[in-house]
C-alpha positions as CSV (number, residue, x, y, z in Angstrom):
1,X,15.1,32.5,-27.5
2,X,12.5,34.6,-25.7
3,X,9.9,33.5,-23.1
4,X,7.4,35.4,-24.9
5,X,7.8,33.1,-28.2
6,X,6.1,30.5,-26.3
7,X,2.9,32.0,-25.4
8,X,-0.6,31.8,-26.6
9,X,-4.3,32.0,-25.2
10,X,-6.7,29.7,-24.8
11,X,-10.6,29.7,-23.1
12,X,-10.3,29.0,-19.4
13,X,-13.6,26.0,-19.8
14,X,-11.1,24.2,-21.7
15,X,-9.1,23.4,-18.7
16,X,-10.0,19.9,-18.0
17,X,-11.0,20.0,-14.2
18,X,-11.8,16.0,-13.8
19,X,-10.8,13.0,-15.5
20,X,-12.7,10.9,-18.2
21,X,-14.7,8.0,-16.8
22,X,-12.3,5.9,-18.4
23,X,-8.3,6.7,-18.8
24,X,-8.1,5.9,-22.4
25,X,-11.6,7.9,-23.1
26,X,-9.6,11.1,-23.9
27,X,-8.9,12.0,-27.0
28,X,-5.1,11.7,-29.0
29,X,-4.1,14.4,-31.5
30,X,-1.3,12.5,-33.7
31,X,1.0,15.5,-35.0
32,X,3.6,14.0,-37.8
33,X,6.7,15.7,-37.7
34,X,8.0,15.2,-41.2
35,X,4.6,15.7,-43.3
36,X,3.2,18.8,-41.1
37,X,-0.1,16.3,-41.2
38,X,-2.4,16.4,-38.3
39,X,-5.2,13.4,-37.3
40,X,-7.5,13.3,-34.6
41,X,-8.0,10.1,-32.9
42,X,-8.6,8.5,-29.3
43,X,-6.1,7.1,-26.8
44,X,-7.9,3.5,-27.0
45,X,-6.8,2.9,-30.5
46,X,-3.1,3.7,-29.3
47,X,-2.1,0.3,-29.7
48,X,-3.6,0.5,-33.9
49,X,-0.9,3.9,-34.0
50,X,2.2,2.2,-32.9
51,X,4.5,-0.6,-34.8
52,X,5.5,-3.7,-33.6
53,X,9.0,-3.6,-32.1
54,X,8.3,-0.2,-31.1
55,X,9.2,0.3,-27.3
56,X,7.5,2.6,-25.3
57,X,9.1,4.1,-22.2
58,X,6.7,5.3,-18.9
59,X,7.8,6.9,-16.1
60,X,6.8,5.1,-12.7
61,X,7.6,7.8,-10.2
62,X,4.3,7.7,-7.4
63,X,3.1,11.2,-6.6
64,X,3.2,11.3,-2.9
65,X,0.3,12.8,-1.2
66,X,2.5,16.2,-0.6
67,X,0.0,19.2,0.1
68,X,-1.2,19.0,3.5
69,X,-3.3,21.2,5.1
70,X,-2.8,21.9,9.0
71,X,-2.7,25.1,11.2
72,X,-0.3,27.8,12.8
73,X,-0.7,27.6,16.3
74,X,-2.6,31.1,15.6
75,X,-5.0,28.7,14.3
76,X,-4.6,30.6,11.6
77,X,-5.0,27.4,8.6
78,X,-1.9,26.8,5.9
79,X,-1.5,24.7,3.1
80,X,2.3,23.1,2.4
81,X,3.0,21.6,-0.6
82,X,6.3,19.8,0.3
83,X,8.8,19.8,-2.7
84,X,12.0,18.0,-1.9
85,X,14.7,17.2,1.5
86,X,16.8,20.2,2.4
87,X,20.3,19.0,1.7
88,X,22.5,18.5,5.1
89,X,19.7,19.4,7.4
90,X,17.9,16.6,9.0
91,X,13.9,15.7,9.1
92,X,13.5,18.9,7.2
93,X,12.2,19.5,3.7
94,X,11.9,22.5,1.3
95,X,8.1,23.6,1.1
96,X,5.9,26.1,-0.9
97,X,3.3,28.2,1.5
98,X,0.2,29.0,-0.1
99,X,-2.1,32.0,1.3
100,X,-0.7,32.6,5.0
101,X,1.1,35.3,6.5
102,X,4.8,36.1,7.0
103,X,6.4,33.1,8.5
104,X,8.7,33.6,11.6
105,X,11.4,31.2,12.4
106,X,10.7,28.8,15.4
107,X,7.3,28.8,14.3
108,X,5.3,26.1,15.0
109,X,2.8,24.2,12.7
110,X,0.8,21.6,13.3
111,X,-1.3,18.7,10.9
112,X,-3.8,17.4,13.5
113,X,-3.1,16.5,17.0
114,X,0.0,14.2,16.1
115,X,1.5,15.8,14.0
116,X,3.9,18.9,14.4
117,X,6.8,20.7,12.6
118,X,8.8,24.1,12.9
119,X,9.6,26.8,10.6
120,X,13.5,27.0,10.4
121,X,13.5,29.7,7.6
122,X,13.1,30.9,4.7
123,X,15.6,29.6,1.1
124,X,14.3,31.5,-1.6
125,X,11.2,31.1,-2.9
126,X,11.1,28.0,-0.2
127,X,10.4,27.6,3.6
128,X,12.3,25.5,5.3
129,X,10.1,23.5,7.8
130,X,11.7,20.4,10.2
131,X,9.3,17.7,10.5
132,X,9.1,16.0,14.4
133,X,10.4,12.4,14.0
134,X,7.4,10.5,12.1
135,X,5.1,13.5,11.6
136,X,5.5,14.1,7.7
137,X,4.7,10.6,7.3
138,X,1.6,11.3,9.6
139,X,0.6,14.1,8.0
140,X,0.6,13.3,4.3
141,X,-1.2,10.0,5.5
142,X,-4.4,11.7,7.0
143,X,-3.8,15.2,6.6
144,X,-2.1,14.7,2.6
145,X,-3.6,14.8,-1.1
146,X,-2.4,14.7,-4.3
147,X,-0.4,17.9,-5.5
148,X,-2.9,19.0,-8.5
149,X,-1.9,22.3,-10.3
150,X,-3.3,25.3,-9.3
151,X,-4.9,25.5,-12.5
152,X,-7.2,22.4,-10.9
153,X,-9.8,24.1,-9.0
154,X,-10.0,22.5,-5.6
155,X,-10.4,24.4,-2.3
156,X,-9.4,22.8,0.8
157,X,-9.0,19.4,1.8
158,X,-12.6,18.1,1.5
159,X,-12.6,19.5,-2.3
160,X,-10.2,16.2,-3.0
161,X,-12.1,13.1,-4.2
162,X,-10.7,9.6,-4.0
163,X,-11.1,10.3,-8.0
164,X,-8.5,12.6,-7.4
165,X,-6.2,10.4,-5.5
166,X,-6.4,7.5,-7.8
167,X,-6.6,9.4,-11.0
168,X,-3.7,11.5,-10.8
169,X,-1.6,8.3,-10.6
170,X,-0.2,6.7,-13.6
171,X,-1.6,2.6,-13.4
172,X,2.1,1.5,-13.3
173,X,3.4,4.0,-10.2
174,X,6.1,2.2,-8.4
175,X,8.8,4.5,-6.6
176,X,7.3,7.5,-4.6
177,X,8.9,10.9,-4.7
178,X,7.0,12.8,-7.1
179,X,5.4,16.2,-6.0
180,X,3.4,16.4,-9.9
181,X,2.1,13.2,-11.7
182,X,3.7,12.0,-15.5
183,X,0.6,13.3,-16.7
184,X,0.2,12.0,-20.1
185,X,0.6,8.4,-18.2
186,X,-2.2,8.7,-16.7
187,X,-4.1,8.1,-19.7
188,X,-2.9,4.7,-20.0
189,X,-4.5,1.9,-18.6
190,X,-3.8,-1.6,-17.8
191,X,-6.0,-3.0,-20.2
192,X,-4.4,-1.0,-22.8
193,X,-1.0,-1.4,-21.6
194,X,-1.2,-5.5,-22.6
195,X,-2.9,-4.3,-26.0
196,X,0.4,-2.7,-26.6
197,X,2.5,-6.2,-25.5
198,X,0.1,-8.3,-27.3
199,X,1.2,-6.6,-30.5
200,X,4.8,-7.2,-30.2
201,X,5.4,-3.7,-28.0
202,X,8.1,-3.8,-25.3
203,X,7.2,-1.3,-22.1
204,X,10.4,-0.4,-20.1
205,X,10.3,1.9,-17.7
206,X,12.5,4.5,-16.3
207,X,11.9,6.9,-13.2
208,X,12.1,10.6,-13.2
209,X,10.9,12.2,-9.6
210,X,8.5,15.5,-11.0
211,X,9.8,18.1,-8.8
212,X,9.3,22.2,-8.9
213,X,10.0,23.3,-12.6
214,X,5.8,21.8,-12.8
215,X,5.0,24.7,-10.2
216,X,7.4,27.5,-10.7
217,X,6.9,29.8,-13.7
218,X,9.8,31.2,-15.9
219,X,10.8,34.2,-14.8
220,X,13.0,35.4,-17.4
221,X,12.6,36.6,-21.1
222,X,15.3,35.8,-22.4
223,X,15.7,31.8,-21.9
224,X,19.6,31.5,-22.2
225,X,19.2,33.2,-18.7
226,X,16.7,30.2,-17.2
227,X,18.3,27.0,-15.0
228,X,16.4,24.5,-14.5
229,X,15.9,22.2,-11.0
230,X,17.3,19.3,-10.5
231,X,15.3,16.5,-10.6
232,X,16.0,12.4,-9.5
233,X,16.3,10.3,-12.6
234,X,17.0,5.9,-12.4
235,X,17.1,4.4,-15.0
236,X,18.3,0.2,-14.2
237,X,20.6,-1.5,-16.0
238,X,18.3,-3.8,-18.0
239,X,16.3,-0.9,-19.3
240,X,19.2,0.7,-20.3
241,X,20.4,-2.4,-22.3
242,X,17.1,-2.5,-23.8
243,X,17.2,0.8,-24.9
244,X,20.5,0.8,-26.7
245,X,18.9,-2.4,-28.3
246,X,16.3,-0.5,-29.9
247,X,18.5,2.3,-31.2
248,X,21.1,-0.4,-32.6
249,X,18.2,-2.2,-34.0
250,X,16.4,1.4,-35.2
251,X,13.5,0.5,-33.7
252,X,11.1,3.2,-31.8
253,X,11.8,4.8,-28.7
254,X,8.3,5.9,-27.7
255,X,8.6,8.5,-24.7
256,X,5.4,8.6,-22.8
257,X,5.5,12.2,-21.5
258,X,7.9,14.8,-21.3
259,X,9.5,13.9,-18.1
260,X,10.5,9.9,-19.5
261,X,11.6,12.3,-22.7
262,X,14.0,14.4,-20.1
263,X,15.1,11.2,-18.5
264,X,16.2,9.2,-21.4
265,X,18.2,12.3,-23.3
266,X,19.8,13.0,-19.6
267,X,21.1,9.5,-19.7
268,X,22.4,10.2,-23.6
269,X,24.5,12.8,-21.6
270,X,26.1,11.1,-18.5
271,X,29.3,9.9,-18.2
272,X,30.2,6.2,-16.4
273,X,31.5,7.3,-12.6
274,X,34.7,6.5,-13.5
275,X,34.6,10.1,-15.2
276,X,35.8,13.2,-13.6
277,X,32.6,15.0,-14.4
278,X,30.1,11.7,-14.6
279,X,27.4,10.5,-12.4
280,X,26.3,7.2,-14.0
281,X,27.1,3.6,-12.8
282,X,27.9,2.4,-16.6
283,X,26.4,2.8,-19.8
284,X,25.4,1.0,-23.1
285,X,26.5,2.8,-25.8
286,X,25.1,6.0,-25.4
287,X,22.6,5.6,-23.2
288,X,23.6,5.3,-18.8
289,X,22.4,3.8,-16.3
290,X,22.5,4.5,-12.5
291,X,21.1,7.0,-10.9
292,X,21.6,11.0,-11.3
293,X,20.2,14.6,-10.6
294,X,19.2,16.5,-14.1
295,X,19.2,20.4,-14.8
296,X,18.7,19.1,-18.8
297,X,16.6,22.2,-20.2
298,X,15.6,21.4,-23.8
299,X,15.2,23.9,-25.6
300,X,14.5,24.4,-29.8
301,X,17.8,23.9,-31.1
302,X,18.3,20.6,-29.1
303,X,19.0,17.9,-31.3
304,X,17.4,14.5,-29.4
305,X,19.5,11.4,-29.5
306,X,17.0,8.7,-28.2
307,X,13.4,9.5,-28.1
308,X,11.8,9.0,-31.9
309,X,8.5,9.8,-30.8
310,X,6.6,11.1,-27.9
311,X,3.5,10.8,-25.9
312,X,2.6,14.3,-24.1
313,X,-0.7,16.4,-22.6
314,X,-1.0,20.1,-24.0
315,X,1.0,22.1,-21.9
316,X,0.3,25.6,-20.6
317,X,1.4,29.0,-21.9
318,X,5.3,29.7,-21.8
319,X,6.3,26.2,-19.7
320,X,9.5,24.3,-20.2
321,X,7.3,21.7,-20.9
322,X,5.9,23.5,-24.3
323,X,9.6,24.8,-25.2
324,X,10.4,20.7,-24.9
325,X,8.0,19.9,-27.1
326,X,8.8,22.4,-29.3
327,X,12.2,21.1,-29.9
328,X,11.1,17.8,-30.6
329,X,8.5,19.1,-33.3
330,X,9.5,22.7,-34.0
331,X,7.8,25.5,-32.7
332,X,5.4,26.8,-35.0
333,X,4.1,23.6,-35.9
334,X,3.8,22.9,-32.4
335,X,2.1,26.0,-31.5
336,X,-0.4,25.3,-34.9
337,X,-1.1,22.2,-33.5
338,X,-2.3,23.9,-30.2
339,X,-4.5,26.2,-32.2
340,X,-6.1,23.1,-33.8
341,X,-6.7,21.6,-30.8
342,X,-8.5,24.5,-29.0
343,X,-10.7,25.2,-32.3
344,X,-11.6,21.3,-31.5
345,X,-12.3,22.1,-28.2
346,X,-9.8,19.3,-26.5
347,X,-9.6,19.1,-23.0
348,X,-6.4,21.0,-21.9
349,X,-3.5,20.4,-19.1
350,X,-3.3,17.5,-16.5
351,X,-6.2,15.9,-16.9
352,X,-6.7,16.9,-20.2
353,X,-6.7,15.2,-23.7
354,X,-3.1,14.5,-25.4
355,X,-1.2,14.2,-28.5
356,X,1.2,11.5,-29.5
357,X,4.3,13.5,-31.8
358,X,5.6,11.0,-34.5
């Protein structure tokens, strides 16, 4: 398939630049796959949507606060969005550089007066940067915010609200490690969340660490010729059992988001570690458990072996994240469901409205 079958335009003031006062405020498209019909609804009356026995599956990866804003000792200011570790290289992490000049190696960079680290070199599109022992943790703590998309218009540190750092947080964030939130979480509140139990709903969660795919555009036309980055999935053993429940039982496996969708289809794929090739601990059925690094890039074509139905924001213009979708619904009628929604005038992106794919 080609990158450019994914594309399509849309009016920049419908990039949602704040959240709704409320999380479940925004607006829900619900898209049925099988009749092609389309209704518009809200997020509140989620829990009216979705059947008893269905069980719905968040992500609970925290966003760690992981663009920080410092200086080159030019004085020269930087902003680092820090993606993942560097493999085999201590205290040092793989980081994007936004709007500063060539980097040298032995360069040194500093986040406030505590706070100092040192450009070892350059990996690709990253910079390698070595962290002094406790000075990542000091930086992201007073020199840190959340990672919001560049399509989120904030410039420089004081441009973050503590809207910002609680709202781009899903209600039910547990293990830290992402550098992009779950975003169609975040619309999902607590109040709604025991709606959804009250009515005989199970919530299991898995965890899926958001790492650079969410920044990094796809460089290639033809997408046979795109690979993925690994990101951290953990899924435990109970939610695993409860997930092959569901499927035996042919109840609903409700993916909130397309990073819980990636998780669950990579564990449909790992082997037990008994397996030459296999990175699980054990498995029900078909579904692992353990944890695991995914390159899973689901494309149309891709026929899904857990997730029945899915929770997920509108997704920007030739992203894996539309191409997923667009396996789970088909492409056309995924893209005609875009053009609905912008002819509605629904809040696009992060913190944006959604659409729940039955």
């Amino acid at each position: 398939m080609k990158l450019s079958e994914f594309d399509y335009n849309y009016p920049e003031e419908l990039v949602a630049q704040r959240p709704l006062p409320s999380r479940d405020d925004s607006r829900m498209m619900i898209a049925q796959r099988q009749s092609g019909a389309v209704l518009h609804s809200r997020v509140s009356k989620l829990d009216s949507v979705l059947q008893e026995g269905d069980l719905v599956i968040v992500n609970d990866s925290r966003v760690i606060p992981a663009r920080i804003f410092g200086q080159r000792a030019t004085g020269e200011k930087i902003e680092l969005l820090v993606v993942e570790p560097a493999p085999s290289e201590k205290d040092s992490w793989r980081c994007l550089l936004k709007r500063a000049r060539r980097m040298r190696s032995g360069e040194q960079l500093f986040f406030g007066m505590q706070a100092k680290a040192t450009v070892r070199r350059k990996d690709g599109v990253y910079l390698i940067v070595q962290f002094a022992h406790g000075a990542l943790d000091l930086a992201m703590r007073h020199h840190g915010v959340p990672p919001l998309p560049p399509y989120i218009k904030r410039e420089g540190i004081d441009a973050y609200t503590q809207e910002d750092r609680e709202r781009y947080q899903t209600v039910y964030a547990d293990k830290p490690g992402s550098a992009a939130a779950p975003t169609a979480g975040l619309h999902l509140g607590d109040e709604l969340l025991a709606r959804l139990e009250g009515k005989g709903i199970s919530i299991a969660r898995v965890t899926l660490h958001v790492g650079i795919d969410t920044f990094t555009p796809v460089r290639v036309d033809d997408l046979a010729e795109h690979r993925m980055h690994g990101e951290r999935v953990e899924i435990s053993e109970a939610a695993a059992r409860e997930i092959a429940r569901a499927r035996e039982e042919k109840r609903r496996v409700v993916a909130v988001g397309t990073t819980a969708a990636r998780a669950l289809e990579s564990a449909s794929q790992a082997k037990p570690a008994g397996d030459s090739s296999g990175v699980a601990q054990g498995a029900f059925g078909s579904v692992a458990y353990g944890s695991w690094v995914t390159d899973l890039f689901i494309l149309p074509g891709y026929e899904f072996r857990i997730v029945d139905a899915m929770l997920t924001n509108f997704h920007q213009p030739r992203s894996t994240l539309l191409m997923m979708v667009s396996a789970f619904a088909g492409r056309e009628f995924i893209l005609s469901c875009y053009e609905q929604a912008i002819r509605e005038r629904y809040r696009l992106f992060s913190y944006g409205d959604c659409m729940l794919i039955l």
